[in-house]
C-alpha positions as CSV (number, residue, x, y, z in Angstrom):
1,X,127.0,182.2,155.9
2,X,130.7,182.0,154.8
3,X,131.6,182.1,151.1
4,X,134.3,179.0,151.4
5,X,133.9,176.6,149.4
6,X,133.8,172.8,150.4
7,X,135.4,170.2,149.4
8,X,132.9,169.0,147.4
9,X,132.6,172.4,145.4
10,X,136.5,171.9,145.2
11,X,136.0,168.8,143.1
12,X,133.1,169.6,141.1
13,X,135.6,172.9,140.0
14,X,138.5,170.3,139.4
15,X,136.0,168.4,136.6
16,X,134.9,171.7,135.1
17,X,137.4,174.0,135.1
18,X,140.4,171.1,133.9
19,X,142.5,172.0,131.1
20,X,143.5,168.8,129.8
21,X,140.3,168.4,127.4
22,X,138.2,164.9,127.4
23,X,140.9,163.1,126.3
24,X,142.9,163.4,129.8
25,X,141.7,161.6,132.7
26,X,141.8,162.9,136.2
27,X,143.4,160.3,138.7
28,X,140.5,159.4,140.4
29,X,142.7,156.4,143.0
30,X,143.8,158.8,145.3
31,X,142.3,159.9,149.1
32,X,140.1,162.2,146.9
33,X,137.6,159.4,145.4
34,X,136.5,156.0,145.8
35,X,138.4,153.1,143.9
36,X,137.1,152.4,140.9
37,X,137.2,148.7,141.8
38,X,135.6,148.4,145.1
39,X,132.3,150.9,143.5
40,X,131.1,147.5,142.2
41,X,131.9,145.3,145.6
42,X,130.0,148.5,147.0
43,X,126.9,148.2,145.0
44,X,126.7,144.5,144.9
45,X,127.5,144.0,148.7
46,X,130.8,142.5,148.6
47,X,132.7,144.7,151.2
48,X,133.0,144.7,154.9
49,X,130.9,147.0,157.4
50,X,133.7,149.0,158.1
51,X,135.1,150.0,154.8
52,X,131.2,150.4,153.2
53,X,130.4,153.0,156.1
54,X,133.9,154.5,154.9
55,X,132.0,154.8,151.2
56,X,128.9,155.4,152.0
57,X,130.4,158.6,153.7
58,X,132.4,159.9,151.1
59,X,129.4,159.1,148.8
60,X,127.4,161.9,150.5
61,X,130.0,164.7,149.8
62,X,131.3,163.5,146.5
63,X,128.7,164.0,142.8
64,X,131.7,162.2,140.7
65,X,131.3,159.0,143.0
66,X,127.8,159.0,143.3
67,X,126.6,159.1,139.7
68,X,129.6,156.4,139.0
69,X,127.7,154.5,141.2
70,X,124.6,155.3,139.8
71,X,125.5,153.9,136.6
72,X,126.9,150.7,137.8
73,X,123.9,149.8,139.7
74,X,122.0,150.4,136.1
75,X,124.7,148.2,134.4
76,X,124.0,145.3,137.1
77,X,120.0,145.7,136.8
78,X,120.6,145.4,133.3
79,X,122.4,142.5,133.4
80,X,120.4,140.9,135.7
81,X,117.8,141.3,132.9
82,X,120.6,139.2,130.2
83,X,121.4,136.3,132.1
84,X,118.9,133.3,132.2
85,X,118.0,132.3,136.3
86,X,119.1,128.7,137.2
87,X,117.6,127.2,140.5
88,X,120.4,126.7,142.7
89,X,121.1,123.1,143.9
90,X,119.8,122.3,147.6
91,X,123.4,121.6,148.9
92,X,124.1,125.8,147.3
93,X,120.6,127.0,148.9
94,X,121.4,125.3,152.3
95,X,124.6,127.3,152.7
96,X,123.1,131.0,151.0
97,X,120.7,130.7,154.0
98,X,123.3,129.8,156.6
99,X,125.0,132.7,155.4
100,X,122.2,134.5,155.3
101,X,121.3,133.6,159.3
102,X,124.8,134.3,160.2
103,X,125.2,137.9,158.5
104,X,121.1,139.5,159.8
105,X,123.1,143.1,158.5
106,X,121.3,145.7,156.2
107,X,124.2,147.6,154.2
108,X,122.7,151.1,153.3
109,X,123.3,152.3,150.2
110,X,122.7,156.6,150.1
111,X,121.0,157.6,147.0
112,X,122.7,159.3,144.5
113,X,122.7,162.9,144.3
114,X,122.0,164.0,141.0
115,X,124.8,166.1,139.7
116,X,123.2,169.5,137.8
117,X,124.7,169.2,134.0
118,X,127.8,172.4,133.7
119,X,128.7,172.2,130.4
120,X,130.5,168.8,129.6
121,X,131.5,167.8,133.2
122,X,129.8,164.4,132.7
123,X,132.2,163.5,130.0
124,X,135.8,164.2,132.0
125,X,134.3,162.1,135.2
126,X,133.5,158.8,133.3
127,X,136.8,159.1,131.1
128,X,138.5,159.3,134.8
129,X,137.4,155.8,135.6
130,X,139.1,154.5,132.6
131,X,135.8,153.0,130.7
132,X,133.1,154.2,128.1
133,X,129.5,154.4,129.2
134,X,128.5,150.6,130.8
135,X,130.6,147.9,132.6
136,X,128.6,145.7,130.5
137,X,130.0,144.5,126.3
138,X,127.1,145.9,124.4
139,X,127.0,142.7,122.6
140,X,125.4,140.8,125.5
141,X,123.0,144.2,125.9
142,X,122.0,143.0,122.9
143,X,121.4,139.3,124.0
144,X,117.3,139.9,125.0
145,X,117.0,140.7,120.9
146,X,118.8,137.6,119.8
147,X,116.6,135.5,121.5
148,X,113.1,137.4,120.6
149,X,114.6,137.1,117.4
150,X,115.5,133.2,117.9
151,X,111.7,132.5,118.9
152,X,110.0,134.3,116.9
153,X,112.8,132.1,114.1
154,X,111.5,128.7,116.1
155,X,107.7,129.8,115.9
156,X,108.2,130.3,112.0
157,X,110.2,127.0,111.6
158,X,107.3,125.2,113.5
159,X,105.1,127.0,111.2
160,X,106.2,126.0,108.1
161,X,106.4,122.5,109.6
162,X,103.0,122.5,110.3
163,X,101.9,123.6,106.7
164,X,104.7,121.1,105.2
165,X,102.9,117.9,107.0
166,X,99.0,120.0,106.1
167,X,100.5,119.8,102.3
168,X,101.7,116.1,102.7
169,X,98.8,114.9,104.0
170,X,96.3,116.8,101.6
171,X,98.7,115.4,99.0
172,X,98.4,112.1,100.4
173,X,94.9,112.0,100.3
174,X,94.6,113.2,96.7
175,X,96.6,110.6,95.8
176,X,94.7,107.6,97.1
177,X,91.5,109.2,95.9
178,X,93.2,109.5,92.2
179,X,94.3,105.4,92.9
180,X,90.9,104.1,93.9
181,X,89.1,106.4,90.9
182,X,91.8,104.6,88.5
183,X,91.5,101.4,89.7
184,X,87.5,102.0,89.0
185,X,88.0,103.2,85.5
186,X,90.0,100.2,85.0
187,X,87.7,97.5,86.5
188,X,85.1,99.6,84.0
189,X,87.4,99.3,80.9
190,X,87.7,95.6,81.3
191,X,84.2,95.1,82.3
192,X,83.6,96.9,78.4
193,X,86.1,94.9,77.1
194,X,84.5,91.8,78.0
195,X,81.0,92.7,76.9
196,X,82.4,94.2,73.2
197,X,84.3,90.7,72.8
198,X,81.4,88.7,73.3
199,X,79.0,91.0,71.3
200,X,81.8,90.4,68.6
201,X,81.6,86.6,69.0
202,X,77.6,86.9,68.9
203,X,77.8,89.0,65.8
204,X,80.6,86.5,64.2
205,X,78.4,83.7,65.1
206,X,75.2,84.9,63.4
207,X,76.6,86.3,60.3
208,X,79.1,83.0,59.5
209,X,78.7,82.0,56.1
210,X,79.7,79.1,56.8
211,X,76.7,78.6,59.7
212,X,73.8,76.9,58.7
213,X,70.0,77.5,59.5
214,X,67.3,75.4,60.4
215,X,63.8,76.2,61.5
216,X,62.5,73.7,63.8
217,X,58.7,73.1,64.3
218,X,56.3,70.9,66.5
219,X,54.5,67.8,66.1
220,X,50.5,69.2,64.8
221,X,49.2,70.7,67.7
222,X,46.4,73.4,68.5
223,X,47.6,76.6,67.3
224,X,49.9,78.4,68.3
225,X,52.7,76.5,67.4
226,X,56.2,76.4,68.9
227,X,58.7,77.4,66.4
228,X,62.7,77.9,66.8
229,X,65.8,78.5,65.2
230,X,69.1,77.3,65.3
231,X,72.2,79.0,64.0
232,X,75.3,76.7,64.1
233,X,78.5,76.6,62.5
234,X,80.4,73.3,63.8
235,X,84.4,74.7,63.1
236,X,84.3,77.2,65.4
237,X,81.8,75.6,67.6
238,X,79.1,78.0,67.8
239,X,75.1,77.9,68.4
240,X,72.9,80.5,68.8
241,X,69.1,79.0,69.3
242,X,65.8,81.1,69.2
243,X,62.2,79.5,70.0
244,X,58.9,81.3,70.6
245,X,55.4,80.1,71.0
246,X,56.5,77.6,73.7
247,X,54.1,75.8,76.5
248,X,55.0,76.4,80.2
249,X,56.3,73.9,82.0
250,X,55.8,72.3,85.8
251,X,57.3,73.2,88.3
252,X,61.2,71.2,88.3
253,X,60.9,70.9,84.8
254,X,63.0,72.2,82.0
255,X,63.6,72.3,78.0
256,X,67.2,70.7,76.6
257,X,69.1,71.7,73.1
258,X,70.3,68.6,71.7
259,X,73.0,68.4,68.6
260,X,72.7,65.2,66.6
261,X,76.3,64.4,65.2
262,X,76.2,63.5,61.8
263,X,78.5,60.1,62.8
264,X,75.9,58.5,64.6
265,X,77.5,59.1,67.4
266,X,75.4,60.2,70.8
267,X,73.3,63.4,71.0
268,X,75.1,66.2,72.6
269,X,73.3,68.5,75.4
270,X,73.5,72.0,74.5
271,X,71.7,73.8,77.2
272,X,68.6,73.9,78.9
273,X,66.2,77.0,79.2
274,X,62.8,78.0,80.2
275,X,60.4,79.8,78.2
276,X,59.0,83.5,79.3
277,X,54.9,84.5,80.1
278,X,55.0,84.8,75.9
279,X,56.9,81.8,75.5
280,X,60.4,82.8,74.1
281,X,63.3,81.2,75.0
282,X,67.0,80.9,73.7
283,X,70.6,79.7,74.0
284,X,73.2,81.8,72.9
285,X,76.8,80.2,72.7
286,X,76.5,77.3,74.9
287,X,79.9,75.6,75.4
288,X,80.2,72.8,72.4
289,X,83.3,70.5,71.1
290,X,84.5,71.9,67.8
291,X,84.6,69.9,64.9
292,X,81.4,68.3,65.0
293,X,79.2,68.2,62.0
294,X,75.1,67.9,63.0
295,X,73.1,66.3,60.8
296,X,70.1,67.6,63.2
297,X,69.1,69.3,66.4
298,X,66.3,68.4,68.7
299,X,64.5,69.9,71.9
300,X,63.7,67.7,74.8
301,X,61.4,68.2,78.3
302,X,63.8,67.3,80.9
303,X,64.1,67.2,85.1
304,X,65.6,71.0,86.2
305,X,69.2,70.8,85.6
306,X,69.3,68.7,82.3
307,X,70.1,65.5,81.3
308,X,73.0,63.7,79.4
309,X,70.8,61.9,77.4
310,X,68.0,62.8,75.8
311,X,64.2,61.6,77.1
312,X,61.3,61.2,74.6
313,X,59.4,62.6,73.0
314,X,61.4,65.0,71.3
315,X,59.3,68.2,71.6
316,X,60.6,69.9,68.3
317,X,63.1,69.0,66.0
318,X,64.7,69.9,62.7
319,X,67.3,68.8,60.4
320,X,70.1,70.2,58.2
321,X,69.8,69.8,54.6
């Protein structure tokens, strides 16, 4: 086996033996190497079948040109990875698949053959081509983070949506349980208010001085007798009336209160009521003209409903003074 070295050994001494120090970059466009331009119209497919044969020969002998092209083929599949896929119109898939009929060629692309690391050969070779370590700006490398991060920004910002409309509603419902609880309390409060103003006018109207008090007893009759009461003071218009030991009546039957003006003037009704099982009765603030002065009060049996006049006899009766 002869000890001459080929040309490929020629250049791999060329990268490791040069002088000039990582900062000088061999000239890589001459017959010696591939153009650094058409390596990517080689690995993407762009060049004709004469000129990639041409490549794909040198490719075989030369390590410089074959891990170049090994990391541009990376670079592309990378940024294949980066760019978001559009389907293609019909009109632009029509004429791929023309093209595609037309062409029926399978480009071979050799493998690379990996290049055993001689101290810092690696670093001369990619300084030759006149660029750092990728074809591709690192900030679109970085793209694939931006938008994990966007997404997992768009799930939070749903999130917190979500919760935002849970609090509004919750808050919503709170609100119009708190309305109808105050509107209860307040239909309460007046429902007090109204009681503790007529217990007040109750109390006013029995403890008047100015009220008079007349018992009022029956015609002689077996025992017991029916006896009542009346409180009324004729300013303010007010009667209270209590009776106990009264009969029962029929059925469509009722008793009447009658005031008997002092004038002379005609009796005024002032209510009708029916006795209990023990024969109480009462009416309590019936609605009566103020101003009128009673010289007596008398109780009447009358059709259910009451009468504007009295009809005899008068049951009980009693008079002031």
């Amino acid at each position: 086996m002869s000890d001459r070295p080929g040309p490929r050994d020629e250049q791999l001494d060329q990268l490791t033996n040069s002088s000039a120090g990582p900062a000088t970059a061999i000239d890589f466009s001459g017959p010696g190497h591939v153009d650094p331009e058409e390596l990517p119209l080689y690995a993407m497919q762009f060049l004709s079948g004469e000129r990639t044969s041409a490549i794909a020969g040198h490719l075989r002998l030369c390590a410089v040109c074959s891990a170049e092209l090994a990391q541009i083929q990376g670079d592309l599949a990378a940024y294949a990875f980066t760019t978001e896929l559009e389907s293609p119109t019909p009109a632009a898939r029509q004429r791929f698949l023309a093209q595609v009929a037309q062409e029926k060629r399978v480009v071979p692309v050799p493998q690379p053959v990996p290049q055993a690391p001689e101290e810092d050969s690696a670093q001369p070779a990619l300084a030759a081509f006149g660029r750092g370590n990728s074809l591709l700006d690192p900030v679109e490398v970085e793209r694939p983070k931006r938008s994990i991060g966007l997404a997992i920004f768009g799930g939070i910002g749903w999130a917190i949506a979500a919760g935002l409309a849970l609090v509004a509603f919750t808050l919503h419902k709170d609100s119009a349980f708190m309305r109808g609880n105050l509107q209860a309390r307040a239909s309460e409060i007046q429902r007090l208010t109204v009681e503790a103003a007529s217990s007040h006018q109750l109390m006013d109207a029995l403890t008047d001085p100015k009220a008079v008090r007349v018992a009022l007893t029956a015609s002689p009759q077996p025992k017991p007798v029916p006896i009542g009461g009346v409180t009324y003071n004729p300013d303010k218009g007010t009667l209270v009336f209590l009776a106990s030991n009264l009969d029962p009546l029929q059925m469509y039957k009722t008793y009447e209160l009658w005031v008997i003006p002092a004038d002379g003037s005609a009796p005024i009704p002032a209510g009708t009521f029916h006795p209990d099982d023990q024969g109480n009765a009462s009416v309590i603030m019936p609605d009566l003209p103020k101003g009128i002065a009673a010289k007596a009060f008398g109780v009447t049996v009358e059709d259910d409903g009451g009468a504007q006049t009295p009809t005899l006899p008068i049951v009980m009766a009693g008079a002031i003074g």
